[in-house]
N, C-alpha and C positions, 0 to 999 in steps of 0.2 A: 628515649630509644624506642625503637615500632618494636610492635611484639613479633616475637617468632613463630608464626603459624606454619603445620605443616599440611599438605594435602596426600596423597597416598602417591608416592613415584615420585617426591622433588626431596634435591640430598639439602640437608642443614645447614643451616647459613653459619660460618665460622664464628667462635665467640667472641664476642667483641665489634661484629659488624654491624656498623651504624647502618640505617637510611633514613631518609628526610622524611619520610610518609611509608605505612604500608602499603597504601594504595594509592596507582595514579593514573587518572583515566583521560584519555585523549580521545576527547568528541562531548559533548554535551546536548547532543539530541536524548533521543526517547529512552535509548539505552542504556548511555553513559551517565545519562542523570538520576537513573531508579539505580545501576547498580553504586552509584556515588553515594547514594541516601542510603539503602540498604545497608552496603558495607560501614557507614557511620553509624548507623544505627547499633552494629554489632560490635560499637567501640573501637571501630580501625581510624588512624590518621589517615586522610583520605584529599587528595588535592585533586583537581580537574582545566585541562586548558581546553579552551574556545576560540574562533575567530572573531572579531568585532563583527555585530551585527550588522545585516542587510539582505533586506529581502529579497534579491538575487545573488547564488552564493556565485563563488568565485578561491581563486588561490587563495585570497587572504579576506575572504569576508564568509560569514555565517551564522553563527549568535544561536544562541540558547536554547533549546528547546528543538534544532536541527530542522531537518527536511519537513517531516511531519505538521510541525508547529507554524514554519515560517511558510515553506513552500511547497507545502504539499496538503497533505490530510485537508487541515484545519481550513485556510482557505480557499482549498476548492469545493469545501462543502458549503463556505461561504455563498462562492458563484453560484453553487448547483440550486441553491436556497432563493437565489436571484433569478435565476433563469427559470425557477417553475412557475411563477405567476405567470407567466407567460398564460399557461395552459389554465391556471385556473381563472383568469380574467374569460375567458372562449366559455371552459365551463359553465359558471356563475350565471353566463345570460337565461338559459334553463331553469336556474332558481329563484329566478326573479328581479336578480340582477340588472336596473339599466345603468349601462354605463355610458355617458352622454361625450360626444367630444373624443379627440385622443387619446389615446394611453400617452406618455411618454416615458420612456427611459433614460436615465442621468447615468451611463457608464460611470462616471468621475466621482461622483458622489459613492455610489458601490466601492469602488478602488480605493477612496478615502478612508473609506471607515472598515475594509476588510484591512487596510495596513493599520491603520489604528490596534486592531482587535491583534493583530500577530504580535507588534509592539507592543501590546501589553501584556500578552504572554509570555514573551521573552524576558519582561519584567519580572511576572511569577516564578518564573522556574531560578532566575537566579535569587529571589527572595529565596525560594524552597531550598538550595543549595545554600546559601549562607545560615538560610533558620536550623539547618541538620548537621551545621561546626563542618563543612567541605569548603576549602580554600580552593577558589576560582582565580584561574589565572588565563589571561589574554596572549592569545600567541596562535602561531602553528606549532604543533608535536610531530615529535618523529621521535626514533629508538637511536643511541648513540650505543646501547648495550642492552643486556636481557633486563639491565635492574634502572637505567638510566634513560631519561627522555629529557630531548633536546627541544627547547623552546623559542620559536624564533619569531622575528618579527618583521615588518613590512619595512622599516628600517635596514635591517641585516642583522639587528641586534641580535642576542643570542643568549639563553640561561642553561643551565641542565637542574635537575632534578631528581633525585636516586630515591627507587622504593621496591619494596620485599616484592611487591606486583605491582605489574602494568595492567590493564585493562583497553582494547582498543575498540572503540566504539564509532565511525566516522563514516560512516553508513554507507551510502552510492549517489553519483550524480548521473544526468541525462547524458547520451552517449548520441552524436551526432550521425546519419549517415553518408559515407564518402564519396558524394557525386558533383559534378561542378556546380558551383553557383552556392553549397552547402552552407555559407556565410550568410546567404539573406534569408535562411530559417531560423526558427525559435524553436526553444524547449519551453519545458512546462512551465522552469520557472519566469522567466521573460512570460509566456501567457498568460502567470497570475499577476501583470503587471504593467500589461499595454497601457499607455499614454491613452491611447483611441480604439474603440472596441472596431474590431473588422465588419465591413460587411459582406464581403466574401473571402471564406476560409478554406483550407486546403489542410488537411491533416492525413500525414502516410503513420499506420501504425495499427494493428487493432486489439492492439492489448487492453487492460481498463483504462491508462489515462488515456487513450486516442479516442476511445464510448463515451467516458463522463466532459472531453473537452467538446467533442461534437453535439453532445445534449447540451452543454454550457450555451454557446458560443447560437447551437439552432434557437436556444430558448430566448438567446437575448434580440433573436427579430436574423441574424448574419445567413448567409449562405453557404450551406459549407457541403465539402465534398468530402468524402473519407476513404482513404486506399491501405490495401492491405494486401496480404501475398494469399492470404488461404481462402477458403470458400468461402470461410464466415470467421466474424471478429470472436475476439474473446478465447484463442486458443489454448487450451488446458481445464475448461469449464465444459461441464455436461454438455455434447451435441445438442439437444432438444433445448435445452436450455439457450444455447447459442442463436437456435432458429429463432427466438423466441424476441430475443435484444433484437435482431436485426431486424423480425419484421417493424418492432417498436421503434427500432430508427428512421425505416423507411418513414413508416405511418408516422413521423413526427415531422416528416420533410426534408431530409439527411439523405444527399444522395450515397451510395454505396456503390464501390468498386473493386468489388472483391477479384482476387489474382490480377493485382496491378500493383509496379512498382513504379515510383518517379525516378526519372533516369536525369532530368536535368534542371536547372532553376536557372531565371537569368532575370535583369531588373529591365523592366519598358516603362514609356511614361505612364502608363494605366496601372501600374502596378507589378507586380510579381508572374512572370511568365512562369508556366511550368509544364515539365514534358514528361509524357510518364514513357514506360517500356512498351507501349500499344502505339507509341505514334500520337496518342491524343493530347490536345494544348488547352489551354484556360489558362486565366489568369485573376490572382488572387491578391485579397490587402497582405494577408497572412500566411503563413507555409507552418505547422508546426510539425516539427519530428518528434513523434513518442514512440519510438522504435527500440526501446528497453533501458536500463540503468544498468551503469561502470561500477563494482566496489572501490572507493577511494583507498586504496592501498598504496598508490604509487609515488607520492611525497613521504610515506613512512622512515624511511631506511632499514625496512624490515630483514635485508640480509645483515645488519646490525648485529642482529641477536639471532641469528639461523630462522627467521620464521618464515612457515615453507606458506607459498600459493600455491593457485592453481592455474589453469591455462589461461581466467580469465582474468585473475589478480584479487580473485577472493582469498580470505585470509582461511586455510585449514586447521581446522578444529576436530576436535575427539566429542565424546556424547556429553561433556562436562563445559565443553567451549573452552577448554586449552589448546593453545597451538601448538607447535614442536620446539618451542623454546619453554622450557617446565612455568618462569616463572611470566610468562605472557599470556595473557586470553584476548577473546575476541568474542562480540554479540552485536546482533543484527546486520544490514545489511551487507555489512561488509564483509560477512563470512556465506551469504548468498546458500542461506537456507530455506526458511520461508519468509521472503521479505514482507514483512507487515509491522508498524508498530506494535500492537499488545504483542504478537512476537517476540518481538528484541525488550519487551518488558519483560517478558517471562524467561527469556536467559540470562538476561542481567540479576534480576532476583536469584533464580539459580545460581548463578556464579557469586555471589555475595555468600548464602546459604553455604554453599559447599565452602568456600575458602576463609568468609570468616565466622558463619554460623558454628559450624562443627556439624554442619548436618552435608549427606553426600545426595547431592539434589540435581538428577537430568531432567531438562526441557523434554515436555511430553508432547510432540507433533501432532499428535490423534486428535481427528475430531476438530482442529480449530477452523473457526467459521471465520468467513469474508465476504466481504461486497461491493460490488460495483453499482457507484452514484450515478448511473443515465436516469435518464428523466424516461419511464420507470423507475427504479434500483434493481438491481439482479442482486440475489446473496442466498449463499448457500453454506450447506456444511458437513463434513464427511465426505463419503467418495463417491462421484458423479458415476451412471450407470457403465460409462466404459471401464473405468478403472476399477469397478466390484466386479465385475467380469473380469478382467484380470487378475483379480486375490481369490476368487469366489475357488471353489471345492466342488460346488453345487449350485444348483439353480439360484436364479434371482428372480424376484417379484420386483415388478415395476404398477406402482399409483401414480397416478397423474390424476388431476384436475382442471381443466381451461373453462373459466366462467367470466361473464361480464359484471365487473363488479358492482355495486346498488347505486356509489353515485351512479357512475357512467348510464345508467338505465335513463336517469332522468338528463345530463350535460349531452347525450348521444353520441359521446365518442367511445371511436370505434377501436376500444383497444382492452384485450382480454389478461386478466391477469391467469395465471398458469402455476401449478403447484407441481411438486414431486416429489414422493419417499422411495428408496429402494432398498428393500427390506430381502434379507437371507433368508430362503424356503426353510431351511432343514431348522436354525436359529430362532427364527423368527426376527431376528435382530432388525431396526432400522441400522442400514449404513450408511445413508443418508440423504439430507433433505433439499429441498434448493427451490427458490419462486421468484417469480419475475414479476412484479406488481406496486404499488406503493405498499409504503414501509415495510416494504421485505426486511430490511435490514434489523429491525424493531421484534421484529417475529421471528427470525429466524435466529438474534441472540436468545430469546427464549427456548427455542425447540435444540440451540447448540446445547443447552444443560442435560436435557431430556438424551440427546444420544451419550453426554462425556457417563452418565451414568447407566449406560448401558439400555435402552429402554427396548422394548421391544413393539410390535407393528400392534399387541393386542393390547399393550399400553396407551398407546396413542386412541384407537377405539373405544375402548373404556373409559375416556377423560370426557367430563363434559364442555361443550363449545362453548363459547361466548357469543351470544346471538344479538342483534345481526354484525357479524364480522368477518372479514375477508382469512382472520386466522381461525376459523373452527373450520375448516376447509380440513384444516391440516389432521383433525379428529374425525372427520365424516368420509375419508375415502377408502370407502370398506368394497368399491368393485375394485379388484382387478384388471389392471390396463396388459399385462404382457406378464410370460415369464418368459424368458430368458434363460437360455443353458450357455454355461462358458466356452462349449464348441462355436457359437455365434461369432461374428465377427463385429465388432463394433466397429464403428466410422471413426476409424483415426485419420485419416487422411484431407479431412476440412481444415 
């Protein structure tokens, strides 16, 4: 019989009421797989369904380890890993470098062995589930009741399964945009997956996967154009910041079309016709739409159990990730809070914690760092100069830094790495930090500890650098670039 755990607001289960498992979690991405471990960990019977693996999901395929794993994170850091030799092939000649002859690139060979590496992650993580006593079961889930999840199959077949909690974990897929011809585009995951690498590509979007596919895609030699609605890509990242990626797209050969949307798509024998909202035409091998991610809630039967969404079908949760049915939760994307993996790693732990730890554990939002993989990396952490102006009480200091970093001195390309703290006058606190350069991403998990622990601007001054390195920047910007009063307006409107 599963134990009877209580959490604070959910009434006792009658005595005498079986279920098959305490826990049962539907989705086996990043989420559903640490909150699956975890809560085994703290001695709960704990089962988990999945859809049969493939590296483009679909209704009834997906596999282990989720988005992140198969089709997302992990391989496109792959590509981005592939597409920078590009740059350092160009570099190199400056250091002495001959390189005699052609380059070439083997698309196929890459795609080979990035599906290899996902397939055999998807192998890990169901090792990791079965090494932690979590019974995996193949299917789709959906809610038949608040304690009961129906398991079906590509058959029509059908199981249910009854437990003290549900957990729903099933993250978000790419969301198409509704204009004619909308069928001869791809999403990201079809991108991590072309038969044949394009050599002219079209990508409307300028969120980070529309940056990191256009660095992909330029890196591997293609032609590609990129459209978006706002002035510059990357809307909800630091404006300066923003300027910053774009000029780095330009200066990498990526054309940019900012305040442009495509209005039409149609198939010609050259390819891929395409009409934007200006009247202008081109024609491409490729179209990708990365114009934002759906929470998959809508196969659930979430009115099963009363659980409420919202206007866009994310699943609403409390600061603990309960839904409005007591005995259901919800983490990661599909409750469209901060969609990131470690993210929904850190709600899923929390929700284990609270409901079978005995400990009462909310996900702490503050301070978590992110990055966007263009060729640069852009990655930041804390809150970009606009939105400290909107919390601020009181002035803000703004450090910047734009330097040509020491390779580049000698490769002579012409492309400036760029730092920034913005630090609370009155405080002195950094609120945070952001750089646009190689291995931001690297640096700027270091300096995310420095702010979760509160650090302040005279902390950072006081630490000594690491010489020579592009990260002692971030201890040496003792001028003053601006301050700032929250009367200021900042540029929301890019």
């Amino acid at each position: 019989m599963a134990r009877k755990m209580l959490v604070d607001g959910e009434a006792p289960v009658a005595d005498g009421e079986q279920y098959d498992y305490d826990l049962f979690v539907i989705g086996a991405g990043s989420g559903g797989v640490r909150g699956s471990r975890t809560a085994a960990s703290f001695g709960a019977k704990v089962a988990i369904c999945e859809l049969p693996f493939h590296p483009i999901s679909s209704d009834w395929q997906g596999g282990h380890g989720g988005t992140c794993v198969i089709r997302g994170c992990v391989p496109k850091k792959i590509l981005v890993y592939g597409a920078s030799f590009r740059g350092e092939f160009e570099d190199s000649k400056n250091f002495g470098w001959e390189i005699n002859g052609d380059i070439n690139f083997n698309w196929k060979k890459l795609l080979e062995n990035k599906t290899n590496e996902i397939v055999r992650l998807n192998g890990v993580y169901q090792r990791i589930l079965g090494n932690s006593g979590v019974t995996m079961i193949e299917g789709a889930g959906s809610l038949a009741d608040a304690h009961t999840v129906e398991v079906s199959q590509s058959d029509g077949s059908k199981q249910r399964y009854t437990a003290k909690h549900i957990l729903i974990a099933t993250g978000s897929r790419a969301q198409r945009v509704n204009i004619p011809g909308k069928e001869l585009a791809i999403t990201s995951d079809e991108a991590l997956s072309l038969e044949e690498l394009p050599k002219r590509a079209v990508i409307l979007g300028g969120g980070y996967i529309a940056v990191e596919f256009a660095s992909i895609w330029r890196g591997m030699g293609a032609e590609v154009d990129l459209f978006y609605r706002r002035e510059l890509p990357l809307r909800g990242f630091d404006d300066e910041m923003r300027e910053v990626v774009a000029r780095n797209l330009e200066g990498r050969g990526i054309k940019l079309h900012p305040g442009t949307n495509l209005s039409e798509l149609s198939k010609t024998a050259d390819g891929i016709k395409v009409v934007t909202d200006k009247g202008e035409e081109l024609i491409a091998d490729v179209v990708l739409f990365a114009t934002g991610r759906t929470p998959n809630s809508d196969r659930l039967n979430l009115q099963a159990a009363g659980v409420e969404v919202d206007q866009i079908g994310a699943i609403k949760v409390d600061e603990y990730s309960r839904t409005s049915a007591p005995s259901v939760w919800a983490v990661g994307d599909v409750t469209n809070r901060i969609n990131l993996t470690p993210v929904a790693l850190m709600e899923a732990t929390c929700f284990s914690k609270t409901v079978f730890g005995g400990q009462q554990v909310k996900p702490d939002y503050r301070d978590v760092p992110c990055a966007v993989f263009s060729i640069p990396p852009l990655s930041v952490v804390g809150l970009s100069e606009q939105q400290a102006l909107e919390e601020a009480k009181g002035d803000i200091l703004v450090f910047t830094s734009s330097f040509n970093p020491m390779k580049n001195s000698i490769s002579k390309r012409q492309e400036k790495t760029v730092m920034k703290l913005v630090v609370d006058a009155e405080t002195d606190r950094v609120l945070g930090a952001s750089m646009c350069g190689p291995d931001a991403p690297e640096i700027i998990q270091g300096i995310a500890v420095a702010l979760k622990c509160g650090a302040t601007k005279a902390s950072f001054d006081s630490t000594v650098g690491i010489h020579p390195s592009a990260a002692e920047e971030f201890v040496t910007m003792r001028t003053l670039t601006r301050r700032v009063s929250p009367t200021s307006k900042p540029k929301t409107n890019l």
